[in-house]
C-alpha positions in Angstrom: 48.0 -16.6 25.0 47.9 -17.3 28.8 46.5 -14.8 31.4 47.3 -15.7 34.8 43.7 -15.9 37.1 45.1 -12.7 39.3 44.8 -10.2 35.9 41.8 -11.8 34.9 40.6 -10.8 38.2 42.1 -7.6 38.0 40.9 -6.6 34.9 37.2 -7.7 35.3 37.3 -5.0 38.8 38.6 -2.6 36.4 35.5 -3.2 34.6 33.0 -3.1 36.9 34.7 0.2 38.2 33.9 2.0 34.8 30.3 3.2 35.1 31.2 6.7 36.6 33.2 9.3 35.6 37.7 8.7 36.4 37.6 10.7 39.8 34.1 11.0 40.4 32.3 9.9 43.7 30.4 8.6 44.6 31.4 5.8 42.1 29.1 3.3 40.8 30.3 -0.8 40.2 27.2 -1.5 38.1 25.8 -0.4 35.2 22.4 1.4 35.1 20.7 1.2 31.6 19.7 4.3 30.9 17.7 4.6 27.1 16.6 7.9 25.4 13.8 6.5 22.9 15.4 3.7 20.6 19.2 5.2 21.7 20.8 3.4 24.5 23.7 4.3 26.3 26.1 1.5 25.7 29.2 2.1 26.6 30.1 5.0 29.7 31.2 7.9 28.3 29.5 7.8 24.9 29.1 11.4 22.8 25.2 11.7 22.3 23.4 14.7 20.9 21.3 17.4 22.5 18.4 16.1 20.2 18.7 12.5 21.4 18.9 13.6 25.2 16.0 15.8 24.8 13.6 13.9 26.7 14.0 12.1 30.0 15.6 8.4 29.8 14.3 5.2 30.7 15.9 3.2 33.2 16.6 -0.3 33.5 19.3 -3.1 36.1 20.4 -6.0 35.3 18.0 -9.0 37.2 20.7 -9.8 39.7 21.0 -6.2 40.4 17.3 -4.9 41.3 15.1 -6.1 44.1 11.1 -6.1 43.2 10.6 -4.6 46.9 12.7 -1.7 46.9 11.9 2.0 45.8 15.1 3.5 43.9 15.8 7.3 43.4 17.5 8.3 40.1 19.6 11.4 40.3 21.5 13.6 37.0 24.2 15.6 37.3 26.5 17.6 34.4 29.4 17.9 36.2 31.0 20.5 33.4 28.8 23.8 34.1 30.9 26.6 33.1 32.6 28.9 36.3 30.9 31.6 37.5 31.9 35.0 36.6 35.4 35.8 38.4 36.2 32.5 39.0 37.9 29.4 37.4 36.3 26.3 38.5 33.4 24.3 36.7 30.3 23.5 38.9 28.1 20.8 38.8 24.1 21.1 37.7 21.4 18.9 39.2 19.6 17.9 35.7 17.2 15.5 37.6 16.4 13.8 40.9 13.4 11.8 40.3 12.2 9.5 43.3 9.9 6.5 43.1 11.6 3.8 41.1 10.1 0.3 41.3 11.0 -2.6 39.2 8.5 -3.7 36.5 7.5 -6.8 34.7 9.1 -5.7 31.7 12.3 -5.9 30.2 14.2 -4.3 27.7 16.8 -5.7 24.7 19.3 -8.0 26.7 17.2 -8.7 29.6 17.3 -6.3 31.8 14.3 -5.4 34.2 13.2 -2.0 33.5 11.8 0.8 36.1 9.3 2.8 36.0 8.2 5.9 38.8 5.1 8.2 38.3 7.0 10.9 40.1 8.7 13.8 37.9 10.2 15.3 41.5 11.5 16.7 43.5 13.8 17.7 40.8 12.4 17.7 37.3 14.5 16.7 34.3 16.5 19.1 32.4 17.8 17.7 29.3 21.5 18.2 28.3 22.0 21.7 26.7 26.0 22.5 26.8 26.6 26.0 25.3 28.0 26.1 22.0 31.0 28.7 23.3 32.0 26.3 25.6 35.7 24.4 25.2 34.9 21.1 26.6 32.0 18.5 26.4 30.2 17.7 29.2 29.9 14.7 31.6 26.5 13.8 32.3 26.4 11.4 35.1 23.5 9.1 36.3 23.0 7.7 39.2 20.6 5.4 41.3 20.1 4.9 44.9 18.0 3.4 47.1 15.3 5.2 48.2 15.3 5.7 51.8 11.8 6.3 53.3 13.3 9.3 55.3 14.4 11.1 52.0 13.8 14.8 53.0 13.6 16.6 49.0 10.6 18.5 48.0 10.3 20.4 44.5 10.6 24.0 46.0 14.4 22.8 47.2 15.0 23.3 43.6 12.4 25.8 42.2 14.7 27.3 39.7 18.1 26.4 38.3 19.8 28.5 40.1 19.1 26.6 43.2 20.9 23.5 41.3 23.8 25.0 40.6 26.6 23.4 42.9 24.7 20.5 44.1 26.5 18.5 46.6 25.7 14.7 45.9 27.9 13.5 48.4 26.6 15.7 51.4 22.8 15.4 49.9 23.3 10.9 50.0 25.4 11.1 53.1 22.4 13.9 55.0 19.5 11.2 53.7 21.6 7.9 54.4 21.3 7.0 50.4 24.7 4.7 50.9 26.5 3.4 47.8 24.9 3.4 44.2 23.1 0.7 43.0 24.5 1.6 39.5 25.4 4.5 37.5 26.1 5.5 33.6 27.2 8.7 32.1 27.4 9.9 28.2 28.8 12.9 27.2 27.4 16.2 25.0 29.5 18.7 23.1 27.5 22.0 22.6 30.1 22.9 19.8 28.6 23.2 16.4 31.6 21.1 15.2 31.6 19.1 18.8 33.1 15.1 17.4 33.8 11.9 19.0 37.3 13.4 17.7 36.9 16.0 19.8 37.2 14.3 23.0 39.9 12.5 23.5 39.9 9.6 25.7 37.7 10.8 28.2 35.0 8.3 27.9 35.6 4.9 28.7 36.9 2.8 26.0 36.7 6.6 23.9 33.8 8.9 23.1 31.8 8.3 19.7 29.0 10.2 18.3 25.5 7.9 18.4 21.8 9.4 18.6 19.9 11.5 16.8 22.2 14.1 14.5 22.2 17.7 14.9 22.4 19.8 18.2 18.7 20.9 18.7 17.2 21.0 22.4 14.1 20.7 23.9 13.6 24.7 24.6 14.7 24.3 28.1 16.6 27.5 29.1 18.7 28.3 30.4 20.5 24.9 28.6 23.5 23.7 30.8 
């Protein structure tokens, strides 16, 4: 079968367009490698588990994609949060924004360099925890930046979870001159008892399936968003 260069071309932008959420901005070209344990996230829009998400991911870019003098910042959003009393529209929860990034030595399966920060802040990880009466997975989206050295984000900007609620990524990257995402990922969690890769649809990219660890146990967190 023949394929003309301009759809090979076409297709291959489609590709590289894929790491973020349909709709979602900022969009990320690249993918970020982004590994709870010995469960990677393979494919954008993968249904993991609450138990396989429980802990916070390591990170990893592809060699042609990270510089070993830059400092990244790593930021987490669910993008599904239930609406407020009153009100019909889903917010999005800051899960993590974790600065100091560097690229390491090491690599993981494939290649690709991984990063390492000992910073847990400004925004400490909260790990997936959808409630089981909601309709709908959630979106969990990563993303990694940069890391300007006039980031202004200190750990009592998000003391509490409440202060994460509605987290503005665009205004927060735009006030700290973050630019464009080096690369992002996103999986998906369904709080459901029941919750399915059947369950979803065709929301993820290429469709949803069920990997990680089974069951729908959390780390404790609370309140679990």
């Amino acid at each position: 079968m023949h394929f003309s260069k301009g759809l090979i071309v076409v297709a291959a932008v489609g590709v590289a367009q894929a790491q973020t959420p349909k709709g979602f901005t900022p969009a990320a070209k690249a993918q970020l490698d982004v590994i709870f344990n010995s469960t990677k996230v393979n494919t954008p829009g993968e249904l993991l588990s609450k138990a396989a998400t429980a802990s916070q991911p390591q990170l990893a870019l592809p060699p042609s994609a990270v510089s070993s003098t830059e400092t990244y910042v790593f930021v987490m959003l669910d993008l599904d949060v239930p609406p407020a009393a009153g009100n019909d529209t889903r917010r999005v929860l800051l899960h993590a924004l974790n600065t100091g990034f560097k690229a390491t030595k090491q690599s993981v399966a494939g290649g690709d360099v991984l990063l390492a920060s000992s910073e847990k802040g400004p925004a400490t990880y909260i790990s997936p925890g959808p409630p089981a009466s909601d309709t709908i997975a959630h979106r969990y989206t990563q993303l990694l930046f940069k890391q300007p050295s006039t980031l202004e984000a200190s750990a009592s900007d998000f003391a509490n979870t409440q202060a994460r609620i509605g987290f503005d990524i665009e205004g927060f990257a735009k006030k700290n001159g973050l630019g464009e995402p080096v690369a992002g990922n996103f999986f998906m969690v369904d709080g459901r008892a029941n919750g399915s890769a059947g369950a979803m649809g065709t929301s993820g990219a290429g469709g949803a399936r069920q990997t990680g660890g089974g069951g729908s146990r959390g780390n404790g967190t609370s309140p679990r968003k």
